[in-house]
N, C-alpha and C positions, 0 to 999 in steps of 0.2 A: 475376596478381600485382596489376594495379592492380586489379582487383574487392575485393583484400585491403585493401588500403592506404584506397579507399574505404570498403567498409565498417568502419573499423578508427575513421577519420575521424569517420563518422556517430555510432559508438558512445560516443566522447569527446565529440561536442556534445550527443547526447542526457543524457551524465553531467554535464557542466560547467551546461545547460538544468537538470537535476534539482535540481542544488546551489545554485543563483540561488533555486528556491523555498524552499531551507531553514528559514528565517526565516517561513515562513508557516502560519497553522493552515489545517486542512482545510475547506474552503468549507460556510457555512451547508445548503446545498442538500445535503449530504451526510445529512444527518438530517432535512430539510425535509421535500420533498414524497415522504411515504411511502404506498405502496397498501398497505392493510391483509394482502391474500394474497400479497406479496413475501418473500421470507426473509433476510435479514440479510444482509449479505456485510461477511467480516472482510479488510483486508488485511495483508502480512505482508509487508514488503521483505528482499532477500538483502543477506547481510556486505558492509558500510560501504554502506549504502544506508539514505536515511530513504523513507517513506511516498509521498513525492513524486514518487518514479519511478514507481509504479503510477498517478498520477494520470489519463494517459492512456487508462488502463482503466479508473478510478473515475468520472470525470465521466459518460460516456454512460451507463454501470449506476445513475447517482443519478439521473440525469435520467431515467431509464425506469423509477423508481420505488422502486425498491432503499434501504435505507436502509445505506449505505457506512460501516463503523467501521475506523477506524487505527487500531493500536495505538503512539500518538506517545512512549509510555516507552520503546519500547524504542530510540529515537532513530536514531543508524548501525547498529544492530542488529551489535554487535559484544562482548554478552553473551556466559556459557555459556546453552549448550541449556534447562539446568532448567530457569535464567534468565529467559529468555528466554519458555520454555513455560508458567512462573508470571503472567510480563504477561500473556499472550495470556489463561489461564483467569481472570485476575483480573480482565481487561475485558469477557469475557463474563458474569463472575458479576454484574460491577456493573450491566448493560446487560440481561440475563437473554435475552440472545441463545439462542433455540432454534433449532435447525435450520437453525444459519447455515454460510454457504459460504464455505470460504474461500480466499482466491485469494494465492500465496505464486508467488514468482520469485527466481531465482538464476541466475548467470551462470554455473555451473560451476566445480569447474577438476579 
């Protein structure tokens, strides 16, 4: 039970940590330093989530050469599906992202 309660704890500061960055664009070094043989990675936050919760994921993949794309329209991502699935191909079409990887998380329910 308190492992519950713990972990339940941790889950709300890493969400309340998430929503303090909301206000911020995605760091230069995200499109910066790119190795020519990396393949794109797109990310894709879960309902009422922006971009910023993956950030934990994003930063060491930028920094290891990855060139990291958010899709920052779709904001708390609490679109429909179509929606939604129109930003994502409308940021690749603009970016001409080939053979990008993309990295999406959801909490469940």
């Amino acid at each position: 039970m308190i492992k519950k309660i713990a972990n339940w704890i941790l889950d709300y500061f890493y969400f309340f940590k998430g929503c303090s960055l909301a206000l911020y664009k995605p760091p230069k070094h995200y499109l910066g330093y790119i190795l020519e043989d990396k393949p794109p990675i797109v990310l894709i936050p879960g309902l009422y989530l922006k971009w910023h919760f993956l950030k934990a994921i994003a930063d060491p993949i930028s920094l290891r050469g990855y060139p990291v794309h958010v899709v920052e329209r779709l904001g708390y991502n609490t679109k429909a599906v179509g929606h939604s699935a129109k930003l994502l191909r409308d940021l690749i079409d603009k970016n001409n992202l080939y053979d990008a990887i993309i990295i999406a998380i959801a909490k469940g329910v």
